[in-house]
C-alpha positions in Angstrom: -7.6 -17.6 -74.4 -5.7 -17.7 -71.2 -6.2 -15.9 -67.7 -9.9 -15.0 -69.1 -11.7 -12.4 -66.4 -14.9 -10.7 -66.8 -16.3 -8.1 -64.1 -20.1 -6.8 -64.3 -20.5 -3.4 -64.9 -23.7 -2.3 -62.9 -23.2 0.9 -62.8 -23.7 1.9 -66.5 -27.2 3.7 -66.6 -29.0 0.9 -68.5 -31.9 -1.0 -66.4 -30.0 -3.7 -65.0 -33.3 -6.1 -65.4 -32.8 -6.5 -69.4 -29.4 -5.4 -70.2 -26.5 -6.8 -69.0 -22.6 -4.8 -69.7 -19.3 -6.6 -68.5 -16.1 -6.2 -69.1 -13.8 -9.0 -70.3 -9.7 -9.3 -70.4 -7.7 -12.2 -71.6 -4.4 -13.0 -72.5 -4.4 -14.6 -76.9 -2.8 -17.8 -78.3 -0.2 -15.1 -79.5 0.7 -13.6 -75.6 -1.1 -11.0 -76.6 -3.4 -8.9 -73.8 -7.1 -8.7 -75.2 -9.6 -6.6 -73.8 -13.1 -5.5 -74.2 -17.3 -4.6 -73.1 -20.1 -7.1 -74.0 -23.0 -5.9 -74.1 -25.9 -8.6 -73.3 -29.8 -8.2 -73.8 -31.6 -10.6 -71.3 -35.0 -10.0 -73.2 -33.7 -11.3 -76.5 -31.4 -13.5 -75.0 -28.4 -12.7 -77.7 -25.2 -10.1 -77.2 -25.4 -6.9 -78.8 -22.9 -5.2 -81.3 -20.3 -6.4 -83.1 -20.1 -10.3 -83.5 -17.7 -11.6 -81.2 -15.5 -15.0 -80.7 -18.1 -18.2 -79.7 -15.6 -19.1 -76.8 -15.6 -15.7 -75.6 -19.3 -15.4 -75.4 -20.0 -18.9 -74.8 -17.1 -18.4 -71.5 -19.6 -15.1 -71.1 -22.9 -16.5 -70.7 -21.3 -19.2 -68.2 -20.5 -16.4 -66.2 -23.6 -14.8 -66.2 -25.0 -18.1 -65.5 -23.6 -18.4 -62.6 -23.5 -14.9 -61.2 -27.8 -15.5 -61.1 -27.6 -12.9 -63.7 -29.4 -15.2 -66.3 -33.4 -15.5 -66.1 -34.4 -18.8 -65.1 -35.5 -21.2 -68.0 -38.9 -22.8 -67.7 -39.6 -26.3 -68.9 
């Protein structure tokens, strides 16, 4: 993945304190232009839908990480 972006998408009707929608675009291995929404579920703590690419989500919960849009962890 090259050139990964991802933008929040606040404005899509869901409550914005347990769900979480961003979009994501990245260039492939193959110079090929990927796009796509995640969906994330701060309650369960897991992305929603169809199973996506570990480095993708992985690169995704950085993101929210440090946007401050992941709870805190207690411990």
């Amino acid at each position: 993945m090259r050139n990964l972006k991802f933008e929040l998408f606040d404005n899509s009707g869901l409550p914005s304190d347990s769900r979480v929608l961003m979009f994501y675009c990245f260039d492939s291995d193959d110079n090929l232009p990927r796009s796509g929404i995640l969906h994330y579920h701060l309650g369960e703590g897991r992305f929603l839908g169809p199973q996506r690419d570990q480095e993708l989500k992985a690169a995704a919960l950085d993101f929210l990480g440090r946007c401050g849009r992941l709870p805190a962890t207690t411990g």
